[in-house]
C-alpha positions as CSV (number, residue, x, y, z in Angstrom):
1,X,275.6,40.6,-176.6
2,X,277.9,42.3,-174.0
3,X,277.5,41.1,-170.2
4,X,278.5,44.0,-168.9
5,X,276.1,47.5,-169.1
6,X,276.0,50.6,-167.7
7,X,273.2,51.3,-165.0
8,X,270.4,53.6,-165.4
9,X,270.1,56.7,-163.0
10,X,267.2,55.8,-161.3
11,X,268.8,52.1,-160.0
12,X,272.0,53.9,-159.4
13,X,270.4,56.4,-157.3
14,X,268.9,53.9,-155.0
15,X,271.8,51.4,-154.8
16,X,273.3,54.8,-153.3
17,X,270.0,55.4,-151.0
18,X,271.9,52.1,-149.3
19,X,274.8,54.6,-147.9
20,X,273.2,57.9,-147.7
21,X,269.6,56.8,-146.5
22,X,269.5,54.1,-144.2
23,X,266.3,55.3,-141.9
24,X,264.0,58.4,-141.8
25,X,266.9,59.9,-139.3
26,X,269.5,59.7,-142.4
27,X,267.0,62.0,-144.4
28,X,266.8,64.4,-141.2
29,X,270.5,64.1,-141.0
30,X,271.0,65.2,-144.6
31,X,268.4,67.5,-144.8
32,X,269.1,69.6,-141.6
33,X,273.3,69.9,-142.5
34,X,272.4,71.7,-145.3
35,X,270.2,73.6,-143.7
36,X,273.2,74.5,-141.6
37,X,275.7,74.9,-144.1
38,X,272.9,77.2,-145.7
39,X,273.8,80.0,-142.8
40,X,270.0,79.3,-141.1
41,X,269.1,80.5,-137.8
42,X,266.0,78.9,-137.3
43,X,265.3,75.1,-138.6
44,X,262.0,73.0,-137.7
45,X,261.7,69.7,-138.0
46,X,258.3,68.3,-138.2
47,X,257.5,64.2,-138.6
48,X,254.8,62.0,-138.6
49,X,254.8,58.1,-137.6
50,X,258.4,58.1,-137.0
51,X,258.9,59.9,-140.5
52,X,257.9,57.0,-142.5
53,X,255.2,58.9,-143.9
54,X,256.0,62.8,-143.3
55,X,259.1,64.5,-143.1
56,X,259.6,68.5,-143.4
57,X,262.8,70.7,-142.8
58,X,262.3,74.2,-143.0
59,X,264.8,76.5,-142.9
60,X,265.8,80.6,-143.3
61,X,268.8,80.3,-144.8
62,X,269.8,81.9,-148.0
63,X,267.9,79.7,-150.4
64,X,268.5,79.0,-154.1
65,X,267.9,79.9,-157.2
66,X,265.5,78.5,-160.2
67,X,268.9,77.1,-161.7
68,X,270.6,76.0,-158.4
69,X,267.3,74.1,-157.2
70,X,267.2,72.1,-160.8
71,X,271.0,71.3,-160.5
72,X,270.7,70.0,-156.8
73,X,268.6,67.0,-157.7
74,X,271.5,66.0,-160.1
75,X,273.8,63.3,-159.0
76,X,277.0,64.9,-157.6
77,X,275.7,68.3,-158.2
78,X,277.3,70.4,-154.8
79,X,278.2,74.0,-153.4
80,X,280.2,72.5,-151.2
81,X,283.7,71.8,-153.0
82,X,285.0,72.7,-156.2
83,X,288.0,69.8,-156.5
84,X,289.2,66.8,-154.7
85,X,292.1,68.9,-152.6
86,X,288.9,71.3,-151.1
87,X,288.6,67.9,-149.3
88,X,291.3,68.4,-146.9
89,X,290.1,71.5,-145.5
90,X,286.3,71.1,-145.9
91,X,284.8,73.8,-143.6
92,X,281.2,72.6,-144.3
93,X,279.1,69.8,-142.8
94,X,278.7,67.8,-146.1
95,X,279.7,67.8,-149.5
96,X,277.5,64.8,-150.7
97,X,276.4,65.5,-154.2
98,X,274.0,62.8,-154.1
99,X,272.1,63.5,-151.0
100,X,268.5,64.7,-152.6
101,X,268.5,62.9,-155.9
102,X,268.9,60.0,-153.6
103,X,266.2,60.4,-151.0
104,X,264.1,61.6,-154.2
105,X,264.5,58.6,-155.2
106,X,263.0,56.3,-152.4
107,X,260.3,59.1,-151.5
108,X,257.6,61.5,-152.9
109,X,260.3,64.4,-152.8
110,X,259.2,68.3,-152.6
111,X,261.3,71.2,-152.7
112,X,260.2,74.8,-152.2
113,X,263.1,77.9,-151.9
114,X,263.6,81.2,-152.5
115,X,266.0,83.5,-152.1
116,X,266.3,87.3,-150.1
117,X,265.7,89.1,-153.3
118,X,263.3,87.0,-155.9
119,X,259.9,87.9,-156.0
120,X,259.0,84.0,-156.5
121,X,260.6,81.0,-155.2
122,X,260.8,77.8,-157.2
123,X,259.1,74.4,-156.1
124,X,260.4,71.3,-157.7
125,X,258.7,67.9,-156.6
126,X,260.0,64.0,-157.9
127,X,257.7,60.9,-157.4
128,X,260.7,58.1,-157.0
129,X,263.4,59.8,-158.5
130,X,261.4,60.2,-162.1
131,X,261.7,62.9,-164.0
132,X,260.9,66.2,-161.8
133,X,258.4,69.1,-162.3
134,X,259.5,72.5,-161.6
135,X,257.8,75.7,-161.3
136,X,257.5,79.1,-159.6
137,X,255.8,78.7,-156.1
138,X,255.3,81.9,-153.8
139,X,257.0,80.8,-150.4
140,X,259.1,82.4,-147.7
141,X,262.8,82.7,-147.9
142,X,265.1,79.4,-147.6
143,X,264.2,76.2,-148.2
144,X,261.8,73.9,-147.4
145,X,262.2,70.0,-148.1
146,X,259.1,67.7,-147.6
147,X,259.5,64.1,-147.8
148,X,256.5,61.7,-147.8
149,X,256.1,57.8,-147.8
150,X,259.8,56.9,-147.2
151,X,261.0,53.7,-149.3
152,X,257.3,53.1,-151.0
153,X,259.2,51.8,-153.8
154,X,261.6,49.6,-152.1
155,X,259.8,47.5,-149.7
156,X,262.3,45.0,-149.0
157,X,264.3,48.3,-147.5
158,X,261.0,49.4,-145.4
159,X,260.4,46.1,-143.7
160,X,263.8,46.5,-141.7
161,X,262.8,49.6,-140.1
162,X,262.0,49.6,-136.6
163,X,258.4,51.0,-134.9
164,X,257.5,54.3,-135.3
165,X,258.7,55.0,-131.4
166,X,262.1,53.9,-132.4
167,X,262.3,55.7,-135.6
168,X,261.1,59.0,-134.2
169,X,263.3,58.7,-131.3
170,X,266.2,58.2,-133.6
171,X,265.2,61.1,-135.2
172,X,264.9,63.5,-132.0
173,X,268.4,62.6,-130.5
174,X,269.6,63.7,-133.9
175,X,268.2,67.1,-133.5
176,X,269.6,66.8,-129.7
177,X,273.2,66.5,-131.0
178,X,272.5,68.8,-134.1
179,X,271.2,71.6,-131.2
180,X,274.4,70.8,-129.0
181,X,276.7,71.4,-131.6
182,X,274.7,74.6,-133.2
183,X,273.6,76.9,-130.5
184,X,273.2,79.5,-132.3
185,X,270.7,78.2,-134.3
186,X,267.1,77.7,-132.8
187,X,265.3,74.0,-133.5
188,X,262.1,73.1,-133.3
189,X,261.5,69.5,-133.6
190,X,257.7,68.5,-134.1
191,X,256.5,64.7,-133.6
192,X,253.2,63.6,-134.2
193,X,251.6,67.4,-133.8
194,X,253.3,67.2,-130.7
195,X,256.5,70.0,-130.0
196,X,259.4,67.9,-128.5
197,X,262.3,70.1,-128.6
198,X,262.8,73.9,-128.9
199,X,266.1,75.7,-128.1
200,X,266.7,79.4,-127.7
201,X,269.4,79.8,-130.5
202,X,271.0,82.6,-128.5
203,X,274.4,80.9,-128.7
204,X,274.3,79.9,-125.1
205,X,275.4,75.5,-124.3
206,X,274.5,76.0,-121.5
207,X,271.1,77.1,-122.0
208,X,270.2,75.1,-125.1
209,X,271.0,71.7,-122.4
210,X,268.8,73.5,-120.1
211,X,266.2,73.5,-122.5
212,X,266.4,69.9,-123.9
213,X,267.2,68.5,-120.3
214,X,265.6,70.6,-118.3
215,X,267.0,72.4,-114.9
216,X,267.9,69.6,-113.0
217,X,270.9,68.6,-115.3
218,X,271.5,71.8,-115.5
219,X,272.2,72.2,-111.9
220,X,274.4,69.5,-111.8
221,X,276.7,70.8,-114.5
222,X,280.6,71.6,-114.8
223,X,282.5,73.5,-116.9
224,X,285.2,72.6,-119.2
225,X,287.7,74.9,-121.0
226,X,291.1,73.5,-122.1
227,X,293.5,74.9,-124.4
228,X,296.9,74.0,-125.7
229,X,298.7,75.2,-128.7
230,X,296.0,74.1,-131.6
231,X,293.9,72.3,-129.5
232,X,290.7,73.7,-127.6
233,X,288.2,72.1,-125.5
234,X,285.4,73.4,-124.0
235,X,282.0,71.8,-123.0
236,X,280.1,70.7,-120.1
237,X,279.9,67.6,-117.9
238,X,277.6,66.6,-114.8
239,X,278.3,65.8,-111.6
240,X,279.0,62.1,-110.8
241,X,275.7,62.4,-109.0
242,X,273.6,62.5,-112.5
243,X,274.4,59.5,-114.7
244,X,272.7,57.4,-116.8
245,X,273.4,53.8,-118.2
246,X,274.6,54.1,-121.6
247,X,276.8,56.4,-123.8
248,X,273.2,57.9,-125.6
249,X,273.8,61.4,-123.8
250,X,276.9,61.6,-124.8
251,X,277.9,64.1,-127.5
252,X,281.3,64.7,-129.3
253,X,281.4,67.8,-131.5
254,X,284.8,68.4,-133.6
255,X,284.9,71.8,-135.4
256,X,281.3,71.8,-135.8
257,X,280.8,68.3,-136.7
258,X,279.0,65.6,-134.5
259,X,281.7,62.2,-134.7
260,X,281.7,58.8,-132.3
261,X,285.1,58.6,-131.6
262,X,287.3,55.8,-129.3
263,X,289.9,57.7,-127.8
264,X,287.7,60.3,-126.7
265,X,285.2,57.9,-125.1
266,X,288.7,56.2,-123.5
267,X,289.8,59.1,-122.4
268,X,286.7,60.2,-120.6
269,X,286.2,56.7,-118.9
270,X,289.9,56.7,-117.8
271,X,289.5,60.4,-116.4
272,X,285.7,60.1,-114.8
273,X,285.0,56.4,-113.8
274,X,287.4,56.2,-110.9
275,X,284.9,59.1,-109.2
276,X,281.9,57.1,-109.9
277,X,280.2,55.5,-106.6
278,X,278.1,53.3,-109.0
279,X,277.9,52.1,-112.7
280,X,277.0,54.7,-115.7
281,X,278.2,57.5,-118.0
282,X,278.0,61.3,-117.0
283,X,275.9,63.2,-119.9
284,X,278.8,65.8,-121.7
285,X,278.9,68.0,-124.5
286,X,282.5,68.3,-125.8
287,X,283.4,70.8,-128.1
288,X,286.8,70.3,-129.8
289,X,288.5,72.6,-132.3
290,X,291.5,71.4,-134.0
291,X,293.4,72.4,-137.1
292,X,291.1,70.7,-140.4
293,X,294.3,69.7,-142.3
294,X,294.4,67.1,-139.0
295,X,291.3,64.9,-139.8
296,X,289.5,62.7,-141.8
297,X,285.6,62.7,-142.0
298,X,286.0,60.6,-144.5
299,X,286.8,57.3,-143.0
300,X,282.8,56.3,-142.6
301,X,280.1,56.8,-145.1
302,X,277.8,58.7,-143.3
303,X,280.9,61.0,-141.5
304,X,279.7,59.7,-137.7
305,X,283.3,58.7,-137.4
306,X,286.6,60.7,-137.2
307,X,290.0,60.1,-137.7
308,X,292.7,62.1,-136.1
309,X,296.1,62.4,-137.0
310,X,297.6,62.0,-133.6
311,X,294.8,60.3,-131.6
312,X,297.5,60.0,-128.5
313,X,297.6,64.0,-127.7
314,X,293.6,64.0,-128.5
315,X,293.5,61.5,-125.9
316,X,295.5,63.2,-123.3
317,X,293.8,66.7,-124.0
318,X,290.9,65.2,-123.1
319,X,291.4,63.4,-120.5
320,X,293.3,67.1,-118.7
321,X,289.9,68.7,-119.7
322,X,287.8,66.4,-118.0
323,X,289.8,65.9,-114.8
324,X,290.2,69.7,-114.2
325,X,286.4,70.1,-114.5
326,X,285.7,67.6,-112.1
327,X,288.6,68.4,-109.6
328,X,287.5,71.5,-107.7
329,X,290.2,74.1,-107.2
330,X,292.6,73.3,-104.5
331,X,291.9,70.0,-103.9
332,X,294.0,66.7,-105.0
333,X,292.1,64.4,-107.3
334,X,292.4,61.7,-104.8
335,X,290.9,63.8,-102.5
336,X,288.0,63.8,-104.5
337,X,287.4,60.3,-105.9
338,X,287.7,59.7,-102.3
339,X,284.6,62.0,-101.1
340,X,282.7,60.7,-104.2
341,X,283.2,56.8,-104.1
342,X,281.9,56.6,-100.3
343,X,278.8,58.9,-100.6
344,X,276.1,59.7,-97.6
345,X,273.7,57.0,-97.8
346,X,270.7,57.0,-96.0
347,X,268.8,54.0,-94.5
348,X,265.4,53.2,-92.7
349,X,265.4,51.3,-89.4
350,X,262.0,50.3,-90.9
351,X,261.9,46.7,-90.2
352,X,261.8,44.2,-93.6
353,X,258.1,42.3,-94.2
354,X,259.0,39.1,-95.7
355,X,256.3,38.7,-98.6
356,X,256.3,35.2,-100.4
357,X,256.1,35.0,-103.8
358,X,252.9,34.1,-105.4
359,X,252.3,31.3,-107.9
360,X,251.0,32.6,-111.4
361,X,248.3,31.7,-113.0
362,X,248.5,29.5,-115.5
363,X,247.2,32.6,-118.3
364,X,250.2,34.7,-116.7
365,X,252.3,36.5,-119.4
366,X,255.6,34.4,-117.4
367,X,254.5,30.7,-117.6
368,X,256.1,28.3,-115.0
369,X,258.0,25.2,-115.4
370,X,257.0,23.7,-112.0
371,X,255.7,25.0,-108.3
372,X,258.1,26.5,-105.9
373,X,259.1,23.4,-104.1
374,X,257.8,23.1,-100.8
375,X,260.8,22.5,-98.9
376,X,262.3,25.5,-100.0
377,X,259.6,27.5,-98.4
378,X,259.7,25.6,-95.3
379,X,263.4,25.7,-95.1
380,X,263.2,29.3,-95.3
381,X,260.3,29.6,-92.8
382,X,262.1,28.0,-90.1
383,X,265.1,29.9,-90.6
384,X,263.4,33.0,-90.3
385,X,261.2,31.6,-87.1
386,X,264.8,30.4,-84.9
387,X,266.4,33.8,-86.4
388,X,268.8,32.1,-88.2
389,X,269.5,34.6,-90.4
390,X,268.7,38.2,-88.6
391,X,268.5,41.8,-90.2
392,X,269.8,43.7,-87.1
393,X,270.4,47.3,-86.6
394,X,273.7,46.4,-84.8
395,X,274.8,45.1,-88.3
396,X,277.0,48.0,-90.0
397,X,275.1,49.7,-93.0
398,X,277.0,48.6,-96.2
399,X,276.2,44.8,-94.5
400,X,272.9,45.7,-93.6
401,X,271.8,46.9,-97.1
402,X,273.5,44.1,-98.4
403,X,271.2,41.3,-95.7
404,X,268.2,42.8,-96.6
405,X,268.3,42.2,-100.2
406,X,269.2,38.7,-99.6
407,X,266.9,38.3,-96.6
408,X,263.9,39.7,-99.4
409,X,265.3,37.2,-101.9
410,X,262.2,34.4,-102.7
411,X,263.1,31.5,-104.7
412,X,260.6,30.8,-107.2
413,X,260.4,29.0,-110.7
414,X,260.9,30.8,-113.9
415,X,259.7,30.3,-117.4
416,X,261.6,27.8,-119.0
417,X,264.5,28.6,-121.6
418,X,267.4,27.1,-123.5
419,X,269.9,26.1,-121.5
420,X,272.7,28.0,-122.4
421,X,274.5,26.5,-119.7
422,X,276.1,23.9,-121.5
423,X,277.2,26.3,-124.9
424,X,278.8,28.4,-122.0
425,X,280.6,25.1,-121.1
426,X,279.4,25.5,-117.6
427,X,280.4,21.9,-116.3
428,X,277.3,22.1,-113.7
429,X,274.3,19.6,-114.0
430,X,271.9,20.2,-111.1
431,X,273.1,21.7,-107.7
432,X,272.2,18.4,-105.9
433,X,274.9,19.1,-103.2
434,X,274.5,21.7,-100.4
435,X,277.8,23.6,-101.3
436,X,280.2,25.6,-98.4
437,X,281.2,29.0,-98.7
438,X,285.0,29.3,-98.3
439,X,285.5,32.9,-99.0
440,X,285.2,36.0,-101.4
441,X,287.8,36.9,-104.2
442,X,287.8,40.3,-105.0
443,X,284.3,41.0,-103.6
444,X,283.2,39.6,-106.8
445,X,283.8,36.0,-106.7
446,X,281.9,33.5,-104.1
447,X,284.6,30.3,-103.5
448,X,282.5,27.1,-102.4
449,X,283.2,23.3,-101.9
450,X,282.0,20.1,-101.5
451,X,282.7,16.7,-101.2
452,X,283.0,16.4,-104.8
453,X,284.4,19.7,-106.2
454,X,285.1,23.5,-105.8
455,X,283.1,25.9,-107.2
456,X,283.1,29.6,-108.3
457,X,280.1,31.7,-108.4
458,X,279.9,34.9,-109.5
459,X,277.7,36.9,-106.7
460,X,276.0,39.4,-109.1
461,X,274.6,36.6,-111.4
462,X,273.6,34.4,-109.1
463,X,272.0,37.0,-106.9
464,X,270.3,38.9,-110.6
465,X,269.2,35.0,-111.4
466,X,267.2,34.6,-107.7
467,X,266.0,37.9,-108.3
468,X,264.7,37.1,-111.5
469,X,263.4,33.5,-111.0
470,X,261.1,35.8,-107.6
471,X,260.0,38.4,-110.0
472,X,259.2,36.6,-112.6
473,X,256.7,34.3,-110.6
474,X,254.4,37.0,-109.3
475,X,251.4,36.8,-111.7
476,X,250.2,40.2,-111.4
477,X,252.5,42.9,-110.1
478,X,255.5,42.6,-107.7
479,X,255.1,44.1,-104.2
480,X,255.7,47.7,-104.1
481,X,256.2,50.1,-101.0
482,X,255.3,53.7,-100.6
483,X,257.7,55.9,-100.4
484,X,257.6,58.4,-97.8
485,X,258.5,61.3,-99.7
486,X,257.9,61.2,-103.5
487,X,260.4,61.6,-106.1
488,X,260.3,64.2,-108.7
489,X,262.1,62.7,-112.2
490,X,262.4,64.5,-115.6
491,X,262.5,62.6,-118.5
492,X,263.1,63.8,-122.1
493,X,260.1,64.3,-124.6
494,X,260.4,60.7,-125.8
495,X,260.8,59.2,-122.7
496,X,257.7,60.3,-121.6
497,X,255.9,59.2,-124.2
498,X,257.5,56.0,-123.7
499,X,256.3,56.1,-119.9
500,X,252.7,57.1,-120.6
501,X,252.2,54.3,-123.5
502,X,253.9,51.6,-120.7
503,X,252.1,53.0,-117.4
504,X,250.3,49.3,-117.2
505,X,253.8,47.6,-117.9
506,X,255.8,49.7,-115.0
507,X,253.2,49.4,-112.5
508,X,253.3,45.2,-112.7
509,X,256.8,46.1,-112.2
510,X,256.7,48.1,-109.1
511,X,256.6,51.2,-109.9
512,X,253.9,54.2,-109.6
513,X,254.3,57.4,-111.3
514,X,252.1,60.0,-112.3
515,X,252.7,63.1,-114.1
516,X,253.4,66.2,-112.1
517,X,254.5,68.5,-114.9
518,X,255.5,69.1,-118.6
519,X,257.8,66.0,-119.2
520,X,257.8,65.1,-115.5
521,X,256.8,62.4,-113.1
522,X,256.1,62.0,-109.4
523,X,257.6,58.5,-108.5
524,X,255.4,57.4,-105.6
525,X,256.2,53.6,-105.4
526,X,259.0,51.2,-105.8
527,X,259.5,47.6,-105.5
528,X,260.0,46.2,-102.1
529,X,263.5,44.6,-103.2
530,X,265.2,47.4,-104.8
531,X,267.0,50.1,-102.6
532,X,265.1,53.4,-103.2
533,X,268.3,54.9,-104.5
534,X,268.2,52.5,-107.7
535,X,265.0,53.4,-108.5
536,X,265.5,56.1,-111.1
537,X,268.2,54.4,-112.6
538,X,266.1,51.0,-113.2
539,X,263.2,53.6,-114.8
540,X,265.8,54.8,-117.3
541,X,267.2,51.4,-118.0
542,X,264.1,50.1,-118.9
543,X,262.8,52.9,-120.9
544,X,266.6,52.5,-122.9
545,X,265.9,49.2,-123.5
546,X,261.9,49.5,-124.5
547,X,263.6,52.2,-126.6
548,X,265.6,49.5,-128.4
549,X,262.9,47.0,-129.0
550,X,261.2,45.8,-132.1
551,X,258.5,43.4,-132.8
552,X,258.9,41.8,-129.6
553,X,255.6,39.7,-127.5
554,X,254.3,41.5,-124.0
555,X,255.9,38.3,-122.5
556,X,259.3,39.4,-124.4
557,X,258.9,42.7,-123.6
558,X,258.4,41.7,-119.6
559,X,261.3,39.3,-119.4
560,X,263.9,42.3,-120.7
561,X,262.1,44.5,-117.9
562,X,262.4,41.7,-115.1
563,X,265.5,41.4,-116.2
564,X,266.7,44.8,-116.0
565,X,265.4,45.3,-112.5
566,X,267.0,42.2,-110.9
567,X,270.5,43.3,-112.3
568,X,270.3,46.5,-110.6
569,X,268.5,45.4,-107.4
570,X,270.9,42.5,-107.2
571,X,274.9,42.8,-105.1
572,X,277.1,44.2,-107.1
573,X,280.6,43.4,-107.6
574,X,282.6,45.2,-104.9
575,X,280.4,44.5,-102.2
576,X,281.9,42.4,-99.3
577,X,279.9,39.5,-98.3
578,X,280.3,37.6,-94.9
579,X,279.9,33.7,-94.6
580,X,276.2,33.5,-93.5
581,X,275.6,35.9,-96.5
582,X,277.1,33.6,-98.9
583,X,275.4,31.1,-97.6
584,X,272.0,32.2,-98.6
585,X,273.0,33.0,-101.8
586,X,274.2,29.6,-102.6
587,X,271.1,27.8,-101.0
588,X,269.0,29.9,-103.0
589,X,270.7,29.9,-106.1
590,X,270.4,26.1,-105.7
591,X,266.4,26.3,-105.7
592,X,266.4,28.5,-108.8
593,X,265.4,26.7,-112.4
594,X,268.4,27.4,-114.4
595,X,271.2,28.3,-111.7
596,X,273.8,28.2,-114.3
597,X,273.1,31.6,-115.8
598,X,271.8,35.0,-115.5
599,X,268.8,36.6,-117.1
600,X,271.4,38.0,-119.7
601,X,272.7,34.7,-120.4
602,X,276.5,35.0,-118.8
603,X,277.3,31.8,-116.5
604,X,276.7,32.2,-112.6
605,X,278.5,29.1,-111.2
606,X,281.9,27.2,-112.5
607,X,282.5,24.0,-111.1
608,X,286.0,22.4,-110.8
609,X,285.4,18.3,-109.6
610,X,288.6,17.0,-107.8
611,X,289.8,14.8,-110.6
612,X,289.6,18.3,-113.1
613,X,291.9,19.5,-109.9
614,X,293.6,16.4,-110.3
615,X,294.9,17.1,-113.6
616,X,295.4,20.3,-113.6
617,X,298.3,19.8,-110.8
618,X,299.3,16.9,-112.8
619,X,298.4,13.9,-110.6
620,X,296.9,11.9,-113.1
């Protein structure tokens, strides 16, 4: 008997669910580009529980007929190519023969469409990819796909989806991008009964960001429009006034086709960063035509990647495009990187309230290893009382911000974990020694001695680490100050759901918001160590990385917070420290329960002992 057999259609079609369906966002994916290539104007999305139960596309395109709707479910059965050289100048947005027998075949699959001139429209429905039943269904022109109970019949595929919040917001950034790249197409995405997206499809960029972003993005946005032989780039990109902390509003569009692409990403950094006054990526919507005969969607399964044939002259494209958007006319790009990386900043003379931390309880979500040691306190108590280290007015600004947020800075235990210290190779065992502050490299790099050793510490972690370890011990909520004249944020659909399902989480974190609109909050308080001007961009980080969570505890789910929130309220990299600054960081870093590391994990302090000096200069 023969080893080797041929597979039957229904295990074929769900080893290829593994490329073509990964999540309910792959079915959306699939769904809504042939939608598109289907000439619709108007496509609505609807889902339920992140589309792990319900999933609907409706479209008005042009439909099919009785024979085209029974061929579709067929593997490799396609409209979109007739032979393998159609390939090479592919117009459409797929040509995947096996999309719908595939999701068929992990779903309960329904397909209705008709087309302009048919009486009756044809409904063809599959339970697991079995065999289908088709028959005449009254129903509007196009097609409409319904897709219920994703992966019932492979569990082992279901349980490595994330929560329905994830899912769903997968799903909606999708339609984002898709509505970027096809204005002249109206979407409606639905979640939950809930409408979360719904563009004007009058052809219009800029109005369809207005409408998914709303008009404060839109304010802040600058035109692009490059062109050079067979290369055109047009677009949008904000102000280096509206960033965010990760690449997620970001969206690349190459003759129709949404793509993740190196080069471009390079090119943009290269061109936008050196304007930036502080960490984070400008939101921008490229839109790049090129010659098809020059690129290959071909190079990832699902087609999110794209290889050009010279990726240089994409680069540099680019790169012009963005830099004569952001360089107003008449002025030198120095000139302007100049006016934007020393911005107005504004400061209270308001003087600083010293607030200690507070020991948890012991049924606190952040358990303690041991209470703050009393010397420490004292120590800090008589410094403040002889004015040892003073907050003046006198003191310029940039030092002055820079004082209070050490001055604020508590030391207090943290919870307790491994002590990555030692994998990191961190050749620190306890900071027994008072160390010295010798000076600053780079403004990034606190140099120290003592009798023993030198030592390099890196000012961001160790300042993130005592923010953390003060943070972390306050039981019930961290002190929070009013702010004197509310901010007004707007978030996207799923970031205010996000908000209004953590309201108890942000407030023990210091911060007060209440809705003040559709998809809009008033921002009311803030934490007492974080400059007012971080605020918004703490809120965003955290809701990126609740985003991005699965399965994790409330304690989890607080440390990633905590931990967010100290590495933006701590010094960054750049800032120039003097002596007595230094100073405090060192002693407090020194009264902290794992001083070798960082909330994230990377190494705070190195330690060089004289005979490791020794050797290195060879006088051993």
């Amino acid at each position: 008997m023969s080893n080797i057999h041929v597979l039957n259609d229904s295990t074929i079609n769900k080893i290829a669910a593994g490329e073509v369906v990964e999540r309910p966002a792959s079915v959306i994916k699939e769904l809504v580009e042939n939608s598109l290539d289907a000439g619709a104007v108007r496509i609505e999305v609807e889902i339920m529980a992140g589309g792990t139960s319900f999933m609907r596309v409706t479209d008005n395109g042009r439909g099919m007929s009785r024979e085209d709707a029974q061929l579709a479910i067929l593997r490799h059965a396609t409209s979109k190519i007739q032979e393998a050289g159609d390939l090479n100048s592919l117009q459409t947005l797929g040509f995947r023969g096996e999309a719908l027998p595939t999701i068929a075949s992990v779903s309960r699959f329904s397909l209705m469409t008709r087309q302009e001139n048919d009486e009756l429209g044809t409904q063809v429905d599959l339970i697991g990819g079995k065999i289908p039943d088709i028959r005449e269904t009254g129903c509007n022109i196009g097609t409409t796909v319904k897709v219920e109970d994703l992966f019932f019949n492979t569990p082992a595929r279901k349980k490595f989806l994330k929560t329905t919040n994830t899912e769903g917001g997968k799903i909606n950034d999708f339609i984002i991008k898709l509505a970027l790249s096809n204005t002249s197409t109206a979407f409606r995405f639905i979640n939950n009964n809930k409408l979360s997206i719904s563009t004007p499809g009058n052809g219009s960029l800029a109005d369809t960001i207005q409408s998914i972003y709303g008009s404060k993005v839109s304010e802040a946005l600058l035109g692009m429009d490059f062109e050079d032989t067979d290369i055109n780039i047009t677009g949008y990109i904000t102000k280096p006034s509206m960033l965010r902390s990760s690449r997620s509003w970001q969206t690349f569009i190459v003759n129709g086709r949404i793509i993740v692409n190196k080069a471009i990403s390079k090119a943009i950094d290269n061109a936008y960063h050196s304007l930036l006054p502080k960490s984070g990526y400008p939101l921008i919507v490229l839109e790049i035509t090129v010659p098809a005969n020059s690129i290959d969607v071909n190079v990832h399964p699902q087609k999110s990647e794209m290889k050009f044939e010279d990726e240089g002259r994409i680069f540099k494209a680019v790169y012009k495009a963005v830099v004569d958007a952001i360089r107003p006319a008449g002025q030198t790009l120095e000139t302007v990187a100049a006016s934007v990386q020393h911005p107005e900043r504004h400061y209270t003379m308001e003087p600083m309230h010293f607030v200690p931390a507070s020991i948890p309880a012991e049924n606190a979500i952040t358990s303690v290893s041991a209470p703050i040691p009393a010397s420490a306190v004292q120590g800090w108590q008589a410094a403040k009382e002889h004015d040892m280290y003073p907050v003046t007015t006198q003191m310029p600004l940039q030092e002055k911000n820079i004082a209070e947020q050490i001055y604020q800075a508590d030391f207090a235990p943290v919870e307790q974990v491994a002590e990555t210290g030692k994998a990191l190779n961190i050749a620190v065992e306890k900071l027994q020694e008072p160390l010295t502050p010798i000076g600053q490299v780079a403004r990034c790099f606190i140099v120290a001695k003592t009798d023993k050793g030198l030592y390099i510490v890196d000012q961001h972690a160790a300042h993130e680490r005592i923010l953390y370890d003060k943070f972390a011990s306050m039981a019930d909520r961290i002190p929070s100050q009013q702010l004197l004249v509310h901010s007004l944020l707007d978030f996207s659909p799923r970031e205010t759901e996000l908000i209004l399902l953590h309201q108890d989480l942000f407030r023990s974190l210091g911060f007060d918001m209440e809705p003040s609109g559709e998809n809009q909050f008033r921002l009311r308080e803030v934490p007492t160590d974080i400059p007012v001007s971080e605020a918004e961009d703490i809120i965003r980080e955290i809701l990126e990385s609740l985003f991005n969570m699965h399965g994790l505890t409330a304690k989890e789910i607080r440390h990633a917070c905590l931990a967010t929130t100290a590495c933006r309220a701590a010094i960054k990299a750049g800032d120039e420290l003097n002596l007595r600054q230094m100073q405090i960081i060192l002693d407090e870093l020194a009264h902290t329960s794992l001083p070798y590391t960082c909330p994230h994990g990377r190494p705070t302090i190195l330690r060089f002992s004289s005979d490791e000096l020794a050797k290195m200069f060879k006088r051993t």
